[in-house]
N, C-alpha and C positions, 0 to 999 in steps of 0.2 A: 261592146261591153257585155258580161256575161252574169248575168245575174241569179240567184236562188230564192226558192219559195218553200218553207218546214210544212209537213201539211201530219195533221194530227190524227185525219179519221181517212179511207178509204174514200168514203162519199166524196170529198173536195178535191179530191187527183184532178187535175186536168185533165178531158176530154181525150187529147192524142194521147194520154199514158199508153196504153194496150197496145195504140196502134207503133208505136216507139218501138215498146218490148215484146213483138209478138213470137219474136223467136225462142224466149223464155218462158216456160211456166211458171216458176218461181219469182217473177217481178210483173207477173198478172195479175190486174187489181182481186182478181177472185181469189186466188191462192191466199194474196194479202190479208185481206178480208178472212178466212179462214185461219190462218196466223191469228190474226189478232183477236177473233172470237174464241179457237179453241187452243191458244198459247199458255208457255207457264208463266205463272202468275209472279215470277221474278223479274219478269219481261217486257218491257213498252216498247214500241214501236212508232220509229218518223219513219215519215217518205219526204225524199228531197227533191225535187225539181229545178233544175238548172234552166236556165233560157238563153237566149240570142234575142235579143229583142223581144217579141212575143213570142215565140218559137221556142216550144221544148225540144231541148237540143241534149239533154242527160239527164237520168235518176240514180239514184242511190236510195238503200235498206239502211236504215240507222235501229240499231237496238241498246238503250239504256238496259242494263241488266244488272240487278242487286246481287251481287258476287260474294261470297264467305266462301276463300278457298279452303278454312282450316275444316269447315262442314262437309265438301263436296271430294276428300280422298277419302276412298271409300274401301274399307275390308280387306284393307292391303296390306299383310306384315313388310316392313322394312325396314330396313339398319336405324342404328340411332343416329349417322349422320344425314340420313336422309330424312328423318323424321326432323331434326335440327336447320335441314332447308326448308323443307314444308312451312313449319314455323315461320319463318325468315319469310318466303314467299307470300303468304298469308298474311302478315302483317304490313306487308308494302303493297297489295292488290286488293286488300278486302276492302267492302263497301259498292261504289256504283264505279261501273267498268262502262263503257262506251263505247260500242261495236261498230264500224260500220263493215255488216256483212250480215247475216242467218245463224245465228250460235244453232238451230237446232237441224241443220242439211250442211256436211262438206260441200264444199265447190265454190266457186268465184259465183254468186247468182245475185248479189248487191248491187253490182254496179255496171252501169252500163251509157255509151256518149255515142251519136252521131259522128262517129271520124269526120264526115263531109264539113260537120258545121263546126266544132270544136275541136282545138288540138288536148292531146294529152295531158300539158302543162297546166294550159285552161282549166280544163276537167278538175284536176288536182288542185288546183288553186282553189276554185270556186268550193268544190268539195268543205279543205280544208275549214272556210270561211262559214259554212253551214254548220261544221264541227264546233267551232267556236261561240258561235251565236247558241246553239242548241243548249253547248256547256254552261253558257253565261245565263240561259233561261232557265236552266235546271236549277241552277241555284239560286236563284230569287226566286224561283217556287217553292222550293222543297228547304232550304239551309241548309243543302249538302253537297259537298263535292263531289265532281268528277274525278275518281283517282287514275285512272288512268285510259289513257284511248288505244284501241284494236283493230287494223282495218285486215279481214281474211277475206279468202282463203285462197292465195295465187297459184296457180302454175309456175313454177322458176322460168320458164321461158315466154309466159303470158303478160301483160299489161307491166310495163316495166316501170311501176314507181316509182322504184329506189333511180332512176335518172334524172326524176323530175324536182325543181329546184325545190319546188315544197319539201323536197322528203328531206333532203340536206337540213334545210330552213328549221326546221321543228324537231330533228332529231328523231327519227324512227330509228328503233333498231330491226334489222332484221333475225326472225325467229324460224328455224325450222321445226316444223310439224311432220305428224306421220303421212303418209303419204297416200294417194286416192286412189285405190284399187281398181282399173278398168281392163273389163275384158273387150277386145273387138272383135265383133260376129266378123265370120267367112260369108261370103258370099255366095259360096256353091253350100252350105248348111241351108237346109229349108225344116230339118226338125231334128230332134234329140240323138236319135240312130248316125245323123253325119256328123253330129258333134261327136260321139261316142268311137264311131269310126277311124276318127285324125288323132284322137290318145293312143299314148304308147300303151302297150298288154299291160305293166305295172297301173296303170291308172284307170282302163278298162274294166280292169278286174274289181279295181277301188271301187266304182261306179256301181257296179253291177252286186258288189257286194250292201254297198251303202243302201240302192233300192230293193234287193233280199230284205234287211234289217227293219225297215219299214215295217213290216208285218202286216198286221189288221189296218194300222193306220192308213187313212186317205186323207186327200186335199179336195178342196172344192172353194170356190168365190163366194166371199158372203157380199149379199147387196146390201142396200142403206137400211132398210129393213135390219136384219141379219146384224146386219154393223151395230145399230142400235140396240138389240134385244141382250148384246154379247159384250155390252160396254163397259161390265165391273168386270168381266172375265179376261178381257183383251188386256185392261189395262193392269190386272192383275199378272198376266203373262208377261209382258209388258218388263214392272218392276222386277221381275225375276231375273233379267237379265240387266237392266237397266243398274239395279241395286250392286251388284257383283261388280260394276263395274271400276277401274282404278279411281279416275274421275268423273266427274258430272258437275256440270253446270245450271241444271235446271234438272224441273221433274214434268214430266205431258201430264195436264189434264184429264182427269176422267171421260172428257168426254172430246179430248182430242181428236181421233179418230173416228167418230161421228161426224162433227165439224167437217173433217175434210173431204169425206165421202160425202155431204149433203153439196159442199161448196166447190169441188173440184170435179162433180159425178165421175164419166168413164173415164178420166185422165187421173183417178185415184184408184186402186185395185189393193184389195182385202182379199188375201188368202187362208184359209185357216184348216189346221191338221186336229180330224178326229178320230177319237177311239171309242169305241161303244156310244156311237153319238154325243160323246163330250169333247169339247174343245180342249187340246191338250199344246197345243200353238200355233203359231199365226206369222206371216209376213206380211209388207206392206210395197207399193211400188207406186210411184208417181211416172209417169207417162209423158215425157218432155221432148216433143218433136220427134227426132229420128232417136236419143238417147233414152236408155232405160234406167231409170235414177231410185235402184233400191234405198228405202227407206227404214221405218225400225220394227221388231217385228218383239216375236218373247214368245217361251215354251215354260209346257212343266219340265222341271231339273230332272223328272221321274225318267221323262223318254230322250232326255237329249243323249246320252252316252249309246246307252241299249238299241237304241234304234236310229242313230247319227242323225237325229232331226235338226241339225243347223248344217249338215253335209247336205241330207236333201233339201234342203230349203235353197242352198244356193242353187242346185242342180235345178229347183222348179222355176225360178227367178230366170236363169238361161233358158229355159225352156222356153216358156213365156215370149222373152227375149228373138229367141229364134223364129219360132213360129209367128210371131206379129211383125217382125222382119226391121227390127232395130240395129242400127248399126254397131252401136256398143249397150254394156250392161256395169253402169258404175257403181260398183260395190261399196265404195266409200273407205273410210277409213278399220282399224281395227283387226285385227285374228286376219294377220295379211297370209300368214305360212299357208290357213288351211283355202284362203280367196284364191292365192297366187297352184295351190295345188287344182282348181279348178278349170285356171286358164290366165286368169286376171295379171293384170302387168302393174307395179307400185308408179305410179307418176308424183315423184317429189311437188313439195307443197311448202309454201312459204307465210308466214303475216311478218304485217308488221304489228311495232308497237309501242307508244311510249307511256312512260307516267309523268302524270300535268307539275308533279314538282321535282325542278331541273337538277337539284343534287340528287335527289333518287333517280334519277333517269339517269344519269351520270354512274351509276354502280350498276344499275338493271342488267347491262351489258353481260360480264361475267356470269351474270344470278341466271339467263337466259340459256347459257352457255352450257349449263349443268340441266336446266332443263329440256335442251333439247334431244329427240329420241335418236337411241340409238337401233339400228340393223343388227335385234339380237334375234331374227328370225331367216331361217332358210330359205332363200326364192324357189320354186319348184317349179319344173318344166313338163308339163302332163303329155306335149302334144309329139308327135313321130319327128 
């Protein structure tokens, strides 16, 4: 029989947590623990523990998150019929939403089972039952409901939920989302010059034009130090791009990016672009085994045009990349035309999702259907 334990703080993880998920950085009690010190404050966080017996045998990331979609579209002119779903959308999702995944990193890094000791089914099961407990707690604590539940972010050909009799059972719908832009390093590349090499002249030229542009600016690593001294500034760069954006679901902490650099040290990397010795933007990169899992980054609006500072930022991120000798460099979602001009490949991406009351989950379907993205960007092919 397979049993679950909701665990509130980092501190009470069981023992073999780490040793379970060592393959992950993102379901490392330390990463966790950073999460939850320097997360947004719309955000709680469980950790779930599955067992066999005494044996932890699967975890999962659970994030309750206080959701007001009508707040979070942001600076978007759009038709009045789209504005008319928005409405509609917003009024059937606002409130507390119930994630089981990382609203704040694309990729599958929630969940994770022992194949040896549990089956899929299991897994799912047991999951579900954790979901439901959590729901039932949240509201004899708080008087509020759960409106609706989230499990991201899949691979279409990863972790095959939608098989498992839970997913029928409860009514998930499935949602497509944008897709996760990953490039995979070559093998014969050992630095920037072999990457630069394998581009067609049309992209070469791109390259070489974009590092022209630069001008006075440089890059350099800022340490924890650096990180700290630079924390209304980062985070100031930060909202600049953050704010522009269509959606959002949350907003980072001030002091986010300190957190992560004290609690993840060299498997967290701060990059930051100056101009007469002032920080004018910055990237960010997390370090997870052999993949490179860029993270969020923000510039002045001043130099992003003029001098293609979100062009060179991916170009520094491959760099990196290359030279530390990572197999891939996942860019994540968002501005796929100018990812996929650098090399990056879109790997479709799925959630699921239902809302807890079954007439409205019963319409969600179509509502889904209209929100799902569409391919209004050109794939690009840089390489020979």
């Amino acid at each position: 029989m397979k049993t679950f334990q909701i665990y509130r703080s980092t501190r009470d993880l069981p023992k073999t947590w780490d040793t379970l998920v060592k393959h992950d950085v993102f379901l490392q009690s330390y990463y966790l623990e950073a999460l939850v010190q320097g997360g947004p404050s719309n955000i709680k966080i469980y950790f779930v523990g599955i067992f066999s017996d005494d044996e932890l045998v699967g975890v999962a990331i659970i994030q309750i998150v206080n959701l007001y979609l009508k707040d979070m579209f942001r600076k978007a002119e759009v038709s009045c019929a789209k504005e008319f779903f928005r409405s509609i959308i917003s009024k059937i999702l606002k409130g507390n939403v119930l994630v089981v995944g990382n609203l704040t990193h694309t990729g599958q890094h929630s969940m994770f089972f022992n194949k040896k000791k549990i089956t899929l089914t299991e897994y799912a099961e047991t999951i579900y039952k954790a979901v439901t407990a959590l729901k039932n707690d949240f509201y004899r604590e708080h008087r509020k409901p759960i409106h609706a539940i989230l499990l991201k972010d899949f691979f279409v050909n990863e972790m095959k939920l939608k098989k498992t009799p839970v997913f029928d059972s409860f009514n998930f719908h499935e949602v497509s989302v944008q897709p996760n832009m990953i490039l995979e390093t070559r093998k014969q590349w050992s630095n920037m010059q072999d990457y630069v090499s394998d581009l067609s002249k049309k992209y070469r030229d791109r390259y070489k034009r974009a590092r022209k542009k630069l001008g006075d600016i440089y890059c350099k690593e800022l340490d924890l130090h650096a990180v700290q001294l630079n924390a209304v500034v980062l985070h100031t760069l930060y909202l600049n791009v953050s704010s522009n954006a269509k959606f959002n679901s949350f907003i980072l902490p001030q002091d986010h990016f300190f957190v992560l650099k004290q609690k993840l040290n060299d498997n967290f990397k701060v990059f930051g672009y100056y101009l007469n010795h002032k920080l004018v933007g910055f990237f960010t990169l997390i370090l997870n085994s052999r993949q490179l899992e860029t993270y969020f980054l923000g510039y002045d609006t001043k130099h992003q045009y003029g001098n293609q500072l979100y062009l060179n930022m991916l170009y520094d991120m491959l760099d990196f990349g290359i030279t530390q000798r990572f197999t891939s460099v996942i860019y994540a979602r968002t501005a796929m035309a100018i990812k996929s001009s650098v090399g990056a490949k879109p790997r479709p991406m799925v959630m699921y999702m239902k809302h807890t009351n079954g007439t409205l989950n019963r319409i969600l379907k179509p509502v889904f259907k209209l929100m799902n993205p569409k391919q209004d960007w050109e794939e690009r092919h840089p390489f020979k």
